[in-house]
C-alpha positions as CSV (number, residue, x, y, z in Angstrom):
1,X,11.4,-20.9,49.6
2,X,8.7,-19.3,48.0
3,X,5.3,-19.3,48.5
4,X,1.6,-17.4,47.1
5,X,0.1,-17.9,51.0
6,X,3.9,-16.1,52.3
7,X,3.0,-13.2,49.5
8,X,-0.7,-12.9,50.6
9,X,0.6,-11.9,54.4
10,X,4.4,-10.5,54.0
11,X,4.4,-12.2,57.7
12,X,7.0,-14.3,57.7
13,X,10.2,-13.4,56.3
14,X,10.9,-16.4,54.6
15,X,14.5,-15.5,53.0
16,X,15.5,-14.9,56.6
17,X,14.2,-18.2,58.0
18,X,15.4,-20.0,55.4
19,X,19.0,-19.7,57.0
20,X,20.5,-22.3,59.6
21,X,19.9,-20.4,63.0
22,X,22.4,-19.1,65.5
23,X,22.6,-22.4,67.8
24,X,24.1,-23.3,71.1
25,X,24.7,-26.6,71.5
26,X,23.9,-27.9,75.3
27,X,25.0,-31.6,73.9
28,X,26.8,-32.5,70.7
29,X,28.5,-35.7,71.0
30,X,26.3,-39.1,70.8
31,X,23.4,-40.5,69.1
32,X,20.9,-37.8,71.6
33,X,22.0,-34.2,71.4
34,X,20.4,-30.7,72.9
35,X,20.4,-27.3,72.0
36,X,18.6,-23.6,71.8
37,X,18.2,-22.1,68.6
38,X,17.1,-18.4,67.9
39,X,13.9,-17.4,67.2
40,X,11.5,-14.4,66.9
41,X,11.6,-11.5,69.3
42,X,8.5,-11.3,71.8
43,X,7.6,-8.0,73.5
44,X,11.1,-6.3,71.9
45,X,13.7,-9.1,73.1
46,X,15.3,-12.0,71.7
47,X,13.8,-15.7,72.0
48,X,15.1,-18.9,72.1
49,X,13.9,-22.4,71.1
50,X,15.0,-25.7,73.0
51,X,15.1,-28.9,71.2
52,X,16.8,-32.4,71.1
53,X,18.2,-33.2,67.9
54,X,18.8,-37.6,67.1
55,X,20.6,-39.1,64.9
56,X,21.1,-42.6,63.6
57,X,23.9,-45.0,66.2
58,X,25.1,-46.2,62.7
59,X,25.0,-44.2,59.0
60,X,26.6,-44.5,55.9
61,X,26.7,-41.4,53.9
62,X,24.1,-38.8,54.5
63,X,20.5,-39.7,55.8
64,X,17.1,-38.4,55.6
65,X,15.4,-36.3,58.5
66,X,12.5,-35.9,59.9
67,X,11.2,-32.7,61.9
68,X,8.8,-33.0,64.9
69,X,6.5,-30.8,65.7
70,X,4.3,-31.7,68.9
71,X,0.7,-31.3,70.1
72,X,-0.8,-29.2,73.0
73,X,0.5,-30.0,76.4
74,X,3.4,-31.4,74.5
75,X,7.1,-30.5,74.6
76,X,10.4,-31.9,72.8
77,X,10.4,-35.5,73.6
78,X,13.6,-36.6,73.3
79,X,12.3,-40.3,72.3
80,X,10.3,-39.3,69.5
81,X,13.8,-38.3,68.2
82,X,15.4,-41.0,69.1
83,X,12.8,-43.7,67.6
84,X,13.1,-41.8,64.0
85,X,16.9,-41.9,64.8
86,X,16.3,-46.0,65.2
87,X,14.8,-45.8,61.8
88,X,17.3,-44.3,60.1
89,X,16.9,-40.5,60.1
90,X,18.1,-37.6,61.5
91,X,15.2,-36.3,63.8
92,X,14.6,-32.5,65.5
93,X,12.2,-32.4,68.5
94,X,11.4,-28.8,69.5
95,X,9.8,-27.0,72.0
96,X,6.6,-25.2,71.1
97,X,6.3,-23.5,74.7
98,X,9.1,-21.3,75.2
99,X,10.6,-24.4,77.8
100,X,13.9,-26.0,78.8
101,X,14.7,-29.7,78.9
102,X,13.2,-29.7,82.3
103,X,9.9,-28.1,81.7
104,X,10.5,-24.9,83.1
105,X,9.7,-21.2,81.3
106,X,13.0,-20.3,79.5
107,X,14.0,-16.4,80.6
108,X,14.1,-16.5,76.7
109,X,11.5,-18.2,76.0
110,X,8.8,-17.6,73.0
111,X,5.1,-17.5,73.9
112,X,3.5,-20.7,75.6
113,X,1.1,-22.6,74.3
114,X,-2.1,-21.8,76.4
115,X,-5.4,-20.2,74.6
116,X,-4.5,-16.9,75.1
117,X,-1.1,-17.2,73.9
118,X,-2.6,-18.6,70.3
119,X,-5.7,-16.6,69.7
120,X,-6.5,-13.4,72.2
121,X,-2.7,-11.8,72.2
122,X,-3.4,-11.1,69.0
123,X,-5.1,-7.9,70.0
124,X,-1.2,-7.2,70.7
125,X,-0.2,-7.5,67.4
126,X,0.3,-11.1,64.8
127,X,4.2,-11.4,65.6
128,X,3.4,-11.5,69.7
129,X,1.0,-14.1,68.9
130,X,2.1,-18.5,69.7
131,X,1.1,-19.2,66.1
132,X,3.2,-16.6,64.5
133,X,5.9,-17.7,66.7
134,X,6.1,-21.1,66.3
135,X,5.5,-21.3,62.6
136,X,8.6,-19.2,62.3
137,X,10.7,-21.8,65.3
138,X,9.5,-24.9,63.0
139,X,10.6,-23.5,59.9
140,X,13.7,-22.3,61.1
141,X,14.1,-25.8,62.5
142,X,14.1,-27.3,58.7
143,X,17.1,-24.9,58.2
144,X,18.8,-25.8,61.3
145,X,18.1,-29.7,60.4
146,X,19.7,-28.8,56.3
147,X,22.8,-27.8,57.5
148,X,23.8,-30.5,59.7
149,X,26.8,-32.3,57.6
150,X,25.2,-35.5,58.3
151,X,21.6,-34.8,56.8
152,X,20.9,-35.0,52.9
153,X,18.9,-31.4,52.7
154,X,16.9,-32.5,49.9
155,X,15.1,-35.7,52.0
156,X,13.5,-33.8,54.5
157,X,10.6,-34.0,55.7
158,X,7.4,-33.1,58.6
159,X,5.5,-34.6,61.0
160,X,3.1,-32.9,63.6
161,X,0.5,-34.0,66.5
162,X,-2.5,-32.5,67.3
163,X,-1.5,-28.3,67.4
164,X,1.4,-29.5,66.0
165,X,-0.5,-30.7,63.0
166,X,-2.2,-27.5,62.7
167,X,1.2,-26.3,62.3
168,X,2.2,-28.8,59.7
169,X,-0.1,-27.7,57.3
170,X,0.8,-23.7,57.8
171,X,4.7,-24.7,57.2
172,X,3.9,-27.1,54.4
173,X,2.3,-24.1,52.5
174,X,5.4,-22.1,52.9
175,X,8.3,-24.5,52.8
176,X,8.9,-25.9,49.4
177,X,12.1,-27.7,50.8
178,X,9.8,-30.3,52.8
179,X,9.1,-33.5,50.4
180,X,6.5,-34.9,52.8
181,X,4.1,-33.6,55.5
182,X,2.4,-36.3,57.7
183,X,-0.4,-34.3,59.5
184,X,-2.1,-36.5,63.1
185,X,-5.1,-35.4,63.5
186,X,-4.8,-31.1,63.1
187,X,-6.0,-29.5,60.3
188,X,-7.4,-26.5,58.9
189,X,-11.3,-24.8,59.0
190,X,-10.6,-24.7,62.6
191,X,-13.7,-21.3,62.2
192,X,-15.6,-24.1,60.5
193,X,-15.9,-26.8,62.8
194,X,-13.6,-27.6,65.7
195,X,-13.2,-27.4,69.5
196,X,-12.1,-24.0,69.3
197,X,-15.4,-22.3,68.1
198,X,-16.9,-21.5,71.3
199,X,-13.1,-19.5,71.3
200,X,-13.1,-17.8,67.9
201,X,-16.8,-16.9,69.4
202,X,-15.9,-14.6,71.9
203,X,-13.2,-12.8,70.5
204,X,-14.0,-9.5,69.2
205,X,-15.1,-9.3,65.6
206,X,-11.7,-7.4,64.5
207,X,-9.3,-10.1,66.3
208,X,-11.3,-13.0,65.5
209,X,-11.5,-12.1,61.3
210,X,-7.4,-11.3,62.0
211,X,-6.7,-14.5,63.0
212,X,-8.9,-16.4,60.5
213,X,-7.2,-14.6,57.7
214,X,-4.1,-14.9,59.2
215,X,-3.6,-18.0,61.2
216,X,-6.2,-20.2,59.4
217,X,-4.4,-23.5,57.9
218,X,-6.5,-23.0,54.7
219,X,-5.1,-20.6,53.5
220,X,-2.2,-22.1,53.5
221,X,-2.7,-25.8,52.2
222,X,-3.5,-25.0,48.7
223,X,0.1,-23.6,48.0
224,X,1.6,-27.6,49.3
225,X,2.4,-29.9,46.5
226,X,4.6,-32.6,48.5
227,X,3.0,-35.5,49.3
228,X,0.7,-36.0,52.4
229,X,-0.5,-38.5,55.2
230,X,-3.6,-38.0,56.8
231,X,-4.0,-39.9,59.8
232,X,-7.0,-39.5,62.6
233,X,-9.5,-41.1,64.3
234,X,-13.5,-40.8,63.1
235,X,-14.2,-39.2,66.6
236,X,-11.5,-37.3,67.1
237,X,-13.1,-34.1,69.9
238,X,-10.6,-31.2,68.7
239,X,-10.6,-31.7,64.8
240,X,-13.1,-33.3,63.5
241,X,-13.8,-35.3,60.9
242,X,-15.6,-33.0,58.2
243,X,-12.5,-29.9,58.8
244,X,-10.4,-33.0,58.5
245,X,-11.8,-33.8,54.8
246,X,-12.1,-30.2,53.4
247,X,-8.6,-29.7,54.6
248,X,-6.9,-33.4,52.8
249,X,-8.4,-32.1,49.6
250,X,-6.9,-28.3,49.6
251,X,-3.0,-29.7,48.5
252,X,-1.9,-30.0,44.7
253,X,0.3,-33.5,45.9
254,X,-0.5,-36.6,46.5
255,X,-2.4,-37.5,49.4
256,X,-3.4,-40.4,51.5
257,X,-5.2,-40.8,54.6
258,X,-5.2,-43.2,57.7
259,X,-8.3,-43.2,59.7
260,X,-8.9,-45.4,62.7
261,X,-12.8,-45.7,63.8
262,X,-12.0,-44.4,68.1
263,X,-8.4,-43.3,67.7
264,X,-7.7,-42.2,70.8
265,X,-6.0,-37.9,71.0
266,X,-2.3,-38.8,72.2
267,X,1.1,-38.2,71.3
268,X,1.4,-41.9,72.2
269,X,-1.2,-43.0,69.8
270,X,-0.4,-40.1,67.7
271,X,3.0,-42.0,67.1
272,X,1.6,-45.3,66.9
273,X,0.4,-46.1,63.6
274,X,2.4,-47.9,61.4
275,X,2.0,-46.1,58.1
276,X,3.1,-42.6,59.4
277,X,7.4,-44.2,59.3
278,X,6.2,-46.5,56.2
279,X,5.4,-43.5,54.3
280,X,8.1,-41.2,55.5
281,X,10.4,-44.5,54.2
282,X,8.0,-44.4,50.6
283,X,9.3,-41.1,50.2
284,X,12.7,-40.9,51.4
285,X,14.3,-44.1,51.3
286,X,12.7,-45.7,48.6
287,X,10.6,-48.2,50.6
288,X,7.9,-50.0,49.4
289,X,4.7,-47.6,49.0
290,X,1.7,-47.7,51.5
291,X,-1.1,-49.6,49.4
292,X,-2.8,-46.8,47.1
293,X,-7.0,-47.3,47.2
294,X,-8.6,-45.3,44.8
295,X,-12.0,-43.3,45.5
296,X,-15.5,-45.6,46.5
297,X,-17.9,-46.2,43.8
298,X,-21.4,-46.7,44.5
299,X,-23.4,-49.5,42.8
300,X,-27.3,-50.0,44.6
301,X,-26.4,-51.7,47.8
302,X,-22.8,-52.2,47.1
303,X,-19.5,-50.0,47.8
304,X,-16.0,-51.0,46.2
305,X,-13.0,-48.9,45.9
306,X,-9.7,-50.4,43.7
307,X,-6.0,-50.3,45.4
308,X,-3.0,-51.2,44.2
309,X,-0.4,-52.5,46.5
310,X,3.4,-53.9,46.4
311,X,2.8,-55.4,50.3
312,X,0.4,-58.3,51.0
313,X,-3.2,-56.8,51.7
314,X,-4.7,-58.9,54.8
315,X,-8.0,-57.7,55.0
316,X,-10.5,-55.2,54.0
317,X,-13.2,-53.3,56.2
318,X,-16.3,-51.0,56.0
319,X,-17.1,-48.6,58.8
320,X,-20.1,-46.7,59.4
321,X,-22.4,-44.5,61.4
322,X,-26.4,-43.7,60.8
323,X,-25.5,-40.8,63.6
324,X,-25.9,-37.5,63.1
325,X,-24.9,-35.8,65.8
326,X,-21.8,-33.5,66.4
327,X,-19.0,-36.0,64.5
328,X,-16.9,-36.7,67.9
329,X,-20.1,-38.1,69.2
330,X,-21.2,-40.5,66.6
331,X,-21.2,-44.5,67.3
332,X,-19.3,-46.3,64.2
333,X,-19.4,-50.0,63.3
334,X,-17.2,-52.0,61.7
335,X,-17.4,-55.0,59.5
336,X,-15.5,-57.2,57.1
337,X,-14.8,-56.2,53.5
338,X,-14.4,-58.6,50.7
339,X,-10.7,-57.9,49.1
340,X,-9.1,-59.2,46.1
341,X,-6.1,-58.6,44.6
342,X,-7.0,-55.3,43.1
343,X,-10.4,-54.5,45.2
344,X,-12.4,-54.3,48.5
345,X,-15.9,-54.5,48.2
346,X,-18.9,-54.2,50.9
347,X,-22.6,-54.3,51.2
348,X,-24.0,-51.0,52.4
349,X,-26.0,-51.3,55.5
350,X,-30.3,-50.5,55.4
351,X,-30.8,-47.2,56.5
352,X,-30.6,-43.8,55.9
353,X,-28.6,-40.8,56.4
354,X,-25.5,-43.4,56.0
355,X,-21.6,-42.2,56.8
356,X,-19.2,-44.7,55.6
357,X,-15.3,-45.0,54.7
358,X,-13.7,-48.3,53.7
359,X,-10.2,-49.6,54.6
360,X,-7.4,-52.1,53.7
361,X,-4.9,-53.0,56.2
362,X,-1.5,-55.1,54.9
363,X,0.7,-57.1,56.1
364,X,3.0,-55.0,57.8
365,X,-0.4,-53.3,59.9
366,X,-0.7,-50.2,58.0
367,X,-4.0,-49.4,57.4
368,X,-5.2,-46.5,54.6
369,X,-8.6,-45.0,54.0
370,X,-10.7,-43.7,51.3
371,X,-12.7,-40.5,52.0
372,X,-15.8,-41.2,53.9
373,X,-19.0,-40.1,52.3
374,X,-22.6,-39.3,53.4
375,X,-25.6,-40.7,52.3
376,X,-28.7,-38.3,53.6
């Protein structure tokens, strides 16, 4: 692995974590397996990381994996495993808490996953901090996932929820072995805009310009060239919308994005939409592609955007807001786009300042976004 963002910190040892951890299997026979991998020391002694590891009921050769990485409040759900596993991949489920199978503190356990775990024990140091640690437990999970004889290590790829999003993007910057990153919701400029600010706030000045210019996605995202998924909701209260953008623009790779006007915050509608397994299948199973819309153009009153699109388009949408207060707390409206077989066209609404996106949905109910844009 190598990695301009890794150089700029010399934080994590990236040779090191590029090597299958020492493991201890709790299950290893059928399709749902569990085990504790090493991780990062915390306070001077050893940690370890549980997980649930999933693999397809029926292969043929070697298969694609997927690595999950979950949200706040979260934990290794062994069916977010399994469902990839249904799909046709091998699929790692860690937990991000320093937990056990049943929820309970491991007497090895890394740091939880609380506030003061992620941003104030950093006044202890960057390696006792949760984001140090878990960075380093989900890229040593991509090594564990490589060397399993039934994985192909060169179709791997991520997908993370919420905090685990947030994480996405850090790993993506430093893991040039991942050949997708699908990121639900997190994102980077968290000192920008985000729920956290009120956080960064009252940390003192030397902690709070530590963690920025260590822990801060953006930093990271510019070094990513695999492709990326996008996918939020327009009033999504932890990341929101604006951080969302700035971040989706920072990789070199191909990018798409999903956005759903009132997504709801979830790992169960995190999961939900169809295009995040459509374009984990795009990229490594040869699939057919999530339809491709090109950037909105701007004509008087009008608004059209081109696609291209190997699946039957069904429909075509505008959404917009004249609100401009904080983005989680803006009312959007939907209405029907004209679509074509190469374009989706809308009337703008009357009214200015104007923040609008438009969408196609296909046949299979995937749904992909341009960028929105504001009119002031």
């Amino acid at each position: 692995m190598e990695s301009e963002a890794g150089a700029r910190t010399a934080l994590w040892d990236l040779t090191e974590l590029s090597q299958p951890p020492s493991a201890q299997w709790a299950q290893k026979e059928g399709s749902l397996r569990s085990l504790y991998y090493a991780n990062e020391p915390l306070g001077g002694k050893p940690t370890r990381v549980f997980a649930y590891y999933a693999v397809p009921p029926k292969r043929q050769g070697k298969v694609p994996a997927m690595v999950l990485v979950h949200g706040g409040g979260g934990k290794a759900f062994p069916q977010w495993a399994e469902t990839w596993a249904k799909r046709g991949y091998a699929a790692l489920a860690m937990d991000l808490a320093g937990r056990g199978p049943d929820g309970q503190r491991l007497p090895d356990g890394g740091p939880d996953q609380e506030h003061a775990d992620k941003f104030n024990a950093i006044a202890k140091g960057v390696r006792e901090t949760w984001p140090y640690h878990m960075v380093a437990a989900v890229l040593r999970g991509v090594s564990l996932v490589a060397a399993q004889p039934e994985v192909d290590p060169v179709r791997i790829g991520i997908t993370g929820i919420s905090w685990g999003a947030y994480l996405t993007c850090i790993t993506a910057g430093l893991d040039t072995r991942l050949k997708l990153a699908i990121h639900v919701y997190g994102c980077g400029f968290l000192h920008h805009n985000s729920c956290w600010l009120p956080i960064l706030r009252e940390m003192p000045e030397n902690d709070r310009r530590l963690w920025i210019e260590t822990f801060e996605p953006s930093l990271y995202l510019g070094q990513a060239r695999m492709p990326m998924l996008w996918v939020t909701g327009t009033n999504d209260f932890a990341y929101p919308l604006d951080s969302f953008q700035k971040s989706s623009r920072l990789p070199k790779g191909p990018r798409m994005l999903g956005v759903t006007v009132g997504m709801g915050h979830s790992h169960e509608a995190g999961c939900a939409p169809a295009e995040i397994g459509l374009f984990a299948d795009q990229h490594l199973r040869g699939g057919i592609p999530l339809p491709d819309i090109g950037p909105m153009r701007i004509k008087g009153s009008h608004v059209d955007a081109s696609f291209l699109s190997r699946s039957r388009v069904l429909r075509g949408a505008l959404h917009y807001t004249r609100d401009t207060a904080a983005w989680d707390q803006r009312k959007w409206q939907s209405q029907p786009a004209e679509i074509d077989e190469r374009r989706v066209r809308a009337i703008l609404p009357e009214g200015r300042p104007l923040a609008f996106f438009l969408t196609i949905s296909d046949i299979r109910r995937a749904t992909v976004s341009t960028e929105h844009r504001e009119l002031k």
